[in-house]
Structures are given as C-alpha cells and as structure tokens.
C-alpha positions as CSV (number, residue, x, y, z in Angstrom):
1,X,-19.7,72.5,0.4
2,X,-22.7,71.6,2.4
3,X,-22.7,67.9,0.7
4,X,-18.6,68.1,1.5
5,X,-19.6,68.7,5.3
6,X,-22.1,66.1,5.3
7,X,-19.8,63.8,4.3
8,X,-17.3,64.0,6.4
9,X,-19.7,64.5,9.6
10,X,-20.8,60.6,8.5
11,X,-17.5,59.4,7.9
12,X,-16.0,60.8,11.5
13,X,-19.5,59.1,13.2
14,X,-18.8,56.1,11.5
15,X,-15.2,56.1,13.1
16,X,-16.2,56.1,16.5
17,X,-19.5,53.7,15.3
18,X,-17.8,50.8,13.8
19,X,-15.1,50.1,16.8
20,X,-17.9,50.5,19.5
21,X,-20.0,48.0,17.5
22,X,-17.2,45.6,16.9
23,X,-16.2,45.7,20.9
24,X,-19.8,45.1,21.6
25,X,-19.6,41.6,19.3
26,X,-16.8,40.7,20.6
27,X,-17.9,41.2,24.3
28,X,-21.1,39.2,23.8
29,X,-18.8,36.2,22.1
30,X,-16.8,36.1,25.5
31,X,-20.0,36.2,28.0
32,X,-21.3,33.4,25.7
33,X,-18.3,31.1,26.1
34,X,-18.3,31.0,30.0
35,X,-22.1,29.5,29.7
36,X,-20.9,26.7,28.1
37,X,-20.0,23.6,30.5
38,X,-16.4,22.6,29.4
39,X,-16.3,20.1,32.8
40,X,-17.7,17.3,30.6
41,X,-17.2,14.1,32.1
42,X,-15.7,11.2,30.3
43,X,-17.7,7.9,30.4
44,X,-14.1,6.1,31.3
45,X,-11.9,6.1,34.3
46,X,-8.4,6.2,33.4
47,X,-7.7,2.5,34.4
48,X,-10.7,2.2,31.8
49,X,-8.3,3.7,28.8
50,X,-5.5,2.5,30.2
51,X,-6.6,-1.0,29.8
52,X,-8.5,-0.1,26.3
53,X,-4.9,1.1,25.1
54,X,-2.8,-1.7,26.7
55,X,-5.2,-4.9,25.2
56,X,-6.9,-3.3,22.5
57,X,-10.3,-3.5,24.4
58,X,-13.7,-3.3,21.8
59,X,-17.1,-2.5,23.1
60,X,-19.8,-4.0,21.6
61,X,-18.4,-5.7,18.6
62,X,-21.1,-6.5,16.2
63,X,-20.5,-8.7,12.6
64,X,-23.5,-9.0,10.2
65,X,-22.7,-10.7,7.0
66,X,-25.0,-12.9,4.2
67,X,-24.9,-16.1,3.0
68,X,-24.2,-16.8,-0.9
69,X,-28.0,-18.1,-0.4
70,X,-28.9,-14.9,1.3
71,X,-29.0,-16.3,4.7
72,X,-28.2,-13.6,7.4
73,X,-25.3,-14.0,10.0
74,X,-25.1,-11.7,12.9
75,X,-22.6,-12.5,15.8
76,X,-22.0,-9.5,18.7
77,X,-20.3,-9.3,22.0
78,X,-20.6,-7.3,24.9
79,X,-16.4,-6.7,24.4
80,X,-13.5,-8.0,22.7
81,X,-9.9,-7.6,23.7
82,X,-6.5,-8.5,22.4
83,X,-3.5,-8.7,24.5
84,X,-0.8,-8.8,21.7
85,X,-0.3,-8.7,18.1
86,X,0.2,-12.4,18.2
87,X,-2.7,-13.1,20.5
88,X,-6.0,-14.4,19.6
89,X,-8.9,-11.9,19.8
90,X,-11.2,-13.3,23.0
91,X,-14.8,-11.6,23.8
92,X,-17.5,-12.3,26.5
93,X,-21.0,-12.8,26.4
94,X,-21.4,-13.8,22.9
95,X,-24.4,-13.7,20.8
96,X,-25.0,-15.2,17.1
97,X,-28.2,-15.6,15.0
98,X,-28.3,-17.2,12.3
99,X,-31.6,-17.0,9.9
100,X,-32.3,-19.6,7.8
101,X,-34.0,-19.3,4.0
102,X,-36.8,-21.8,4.8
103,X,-37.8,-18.9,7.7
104,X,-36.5,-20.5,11.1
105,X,-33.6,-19.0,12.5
106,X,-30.8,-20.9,15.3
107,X,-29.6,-18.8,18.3
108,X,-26.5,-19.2,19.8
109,X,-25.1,-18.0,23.3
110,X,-22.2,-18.5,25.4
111,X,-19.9,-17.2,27.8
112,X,-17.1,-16.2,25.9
113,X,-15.7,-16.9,22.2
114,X,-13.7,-15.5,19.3
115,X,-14.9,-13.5,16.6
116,X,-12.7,-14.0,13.4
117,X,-13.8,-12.3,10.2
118,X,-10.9,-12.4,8.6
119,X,-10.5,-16.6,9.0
120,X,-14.7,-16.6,8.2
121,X,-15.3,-18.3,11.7
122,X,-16.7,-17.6,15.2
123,X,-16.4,-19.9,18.4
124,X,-18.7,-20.2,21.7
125,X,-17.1,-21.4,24.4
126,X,-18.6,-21.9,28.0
127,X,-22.2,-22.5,28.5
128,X,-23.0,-22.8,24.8
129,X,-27.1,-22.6,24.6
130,X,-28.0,-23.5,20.6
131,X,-31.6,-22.7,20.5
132,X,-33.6,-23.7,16.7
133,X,-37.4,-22.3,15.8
134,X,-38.7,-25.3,15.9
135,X,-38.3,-26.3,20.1
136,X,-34.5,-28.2,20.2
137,X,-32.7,-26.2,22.5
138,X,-29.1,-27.7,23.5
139,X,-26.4,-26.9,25.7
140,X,-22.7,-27.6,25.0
141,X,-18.8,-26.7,26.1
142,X,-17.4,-25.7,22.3
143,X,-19.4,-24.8,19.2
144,X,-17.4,-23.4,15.9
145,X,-19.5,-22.2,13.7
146,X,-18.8,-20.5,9.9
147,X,-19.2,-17.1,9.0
148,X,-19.8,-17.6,5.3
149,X,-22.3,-20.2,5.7
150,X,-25.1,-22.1,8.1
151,X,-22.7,-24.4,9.8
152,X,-21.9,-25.6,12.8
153,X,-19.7,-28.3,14.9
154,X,-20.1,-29.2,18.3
155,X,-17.0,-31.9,18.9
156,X,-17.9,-32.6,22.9
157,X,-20.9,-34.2,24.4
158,X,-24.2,-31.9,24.4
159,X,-27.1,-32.4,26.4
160,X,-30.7,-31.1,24.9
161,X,-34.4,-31.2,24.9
162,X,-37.0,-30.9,22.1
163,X,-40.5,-31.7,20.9
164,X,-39.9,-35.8,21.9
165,X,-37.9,-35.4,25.1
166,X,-34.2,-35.1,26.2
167,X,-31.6,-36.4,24.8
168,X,-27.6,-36.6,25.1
169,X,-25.2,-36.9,22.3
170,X,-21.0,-37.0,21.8
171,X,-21.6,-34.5,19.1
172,X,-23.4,-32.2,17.1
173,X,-22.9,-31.0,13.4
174,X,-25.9,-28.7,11.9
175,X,-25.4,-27.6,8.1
176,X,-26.5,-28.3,4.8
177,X,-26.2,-31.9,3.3
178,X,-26.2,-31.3,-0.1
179,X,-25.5,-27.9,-1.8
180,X,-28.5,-25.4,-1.3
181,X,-30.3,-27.9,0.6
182,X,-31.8,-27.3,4.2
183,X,-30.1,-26.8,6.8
184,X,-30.4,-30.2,9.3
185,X,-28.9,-30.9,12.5
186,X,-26.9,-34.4,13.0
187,X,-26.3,-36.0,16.2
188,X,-23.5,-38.8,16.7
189,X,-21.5,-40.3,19.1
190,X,-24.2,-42.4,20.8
191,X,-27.0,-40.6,21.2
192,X,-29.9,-41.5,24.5
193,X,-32.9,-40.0,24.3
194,X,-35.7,-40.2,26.5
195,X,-39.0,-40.1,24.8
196,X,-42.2,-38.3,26.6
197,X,-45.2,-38.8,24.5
198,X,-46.7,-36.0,26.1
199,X,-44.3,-33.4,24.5
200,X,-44.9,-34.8,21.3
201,X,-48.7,-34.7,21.9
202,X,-48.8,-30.8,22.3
C-alpha cells in the first residue's frame, strides 16, 4: 500500500510539474522573440524595385566562360536592364578580360554594352579603352568581341599609343590568323603613326 501511495503522490506532483514547466518554455520563447530586430531595412527604395520589376534591372552581371584552347573570358557590368521581351539587353560600365595562352591578357572597358551569351558575343560601346600586356593601349567608339573565342572587331577609327608612338587607324581586328595560332592585332584603313625613338629605347 505504501508503494500504491508513493505512486500516486508522484503522479499528482507531476500534474501540477509538467504544465508549470511547459508555461515556463513557452514564456521564455515569447521574451526571446521581442529581442529580435524585425525593422530590417531593405537595401532598395521602392522606386528601386519598382524599376528592377518594370525593366528587368541586373546588378552586377558577371560571364566567365573558356576558350576550346582554354583561354579565359570574363565580361561583367555594374548593371543590366531590359525594357521588353523584344528589347536588347543594355548594361553600363562594362568590363572584359580576356587571357591569352601565350600568358598576356587584353582588357577591355567602355561605357556601356550588351552582354549576349546566348548569341556568344559582347559589345563596348562609348569610350572603348582596349588595353594588351605588352604596352598598346587604344581607344575606340564600337568594339564586338566573341564569347567563344579571342576575337575582336573594331569597324570605326581608333586612336592608340604603344611601345613606337601613337598611332591612328579606320580599324582594328585582333584574333587568331590561323587555327591555334596567336592571337595578333591588325590595323587597316590607313593607318599614321608617329614614331618616338625614345619609347622604343626604354
């Protein structure tokens, strides 16, 4: 009987036990909750998304692909935007590198341009700055260039500077000239140059 009364003493304490402990877990889960800061502010105004959902605005778009040669390609933008489904993507403040297999690498910069994967292409337009490895930097209006390959086509007059002097030219092509050759930059379309001996000197 005394094992009966035992028992049933623990089984009526644990009544009133497991309810007060419960209340007191629950309790503590609610005093938590207000210490957490649920006025987060959102890096966007609404004009911001607004304008993200209306042109289909992208921050920071960033392609990196290879060459069958094994060649790397990176182009990246500060933003890209489309207006309409029929509209051609645009983005501002474009970047490309392009790094050759003999070690060098070309740079390319420009105001704005168009990023196109799916067509294997990317444009500068506006203050086009082609800078190579080896000291020929040259400024142009319009540069297309390839995704899947080192290539390159300048079709308006560029103005640049290297190693010999400055030079001016109606158009610029850089590429390979024969399959898995180097990559070499042609200029046409009567080319001036002025020589300094002294820049070839150093």
């Amino acid at each position: 009987m005394a094992e009966v009364d035992r028992h049933s003493r623990w089984v009526q304490f644990l009544k009133v036990l497991l309810p007060l402990a419960a209340i007191l877990i629950l309790s503590s889960v609610f005093l938590l909750s207000r210490s957490i800061d649920t006025n987060v502010s959102v890096p966007f105004s609404d004009q911001d998304i607004g304008e993200r959902l209306t042109d289909q605005v992208v921050t920071r778009p960033d392609y990196k692909g290879v060459t069958r040669k094994g060649e790397g390609i990176r182009v990246e933008a500060r933003r890209a935007s489309q207006s309409g489904e029929l509209e051609t993507p645009t983005a501002s403040e474009v970047q490309g590198r392009f790094e050759l297999s003999s070690g060098g690498e070309i740079t390319l910069e420009s105001n704005t341009g168009m990023i196109r994967p799916d067509k294997g292409t990317a444009t500068f337009v506006g203050d086009v700055v082609i800078t190579t490895a080896d000291g020929i930097q040259v400024t142009t209006d319009l540069l297309n260039t390839s995704l899947d390959e080192i290539r390159g086509d300048s079709p308006g007059q560029i103005d640049g500077t290297g190693p010999i002097g400055d030079f001016t030219a109606g158009r610029m092509i850089f590429g390979t000239v024969k399959k898995d050759g180097p990559v070499h930059i042609l200029f046409t379309g009567g080319v001036k140059l002025i020589y300094e001996p002294q820049k070839a000197e150093r």
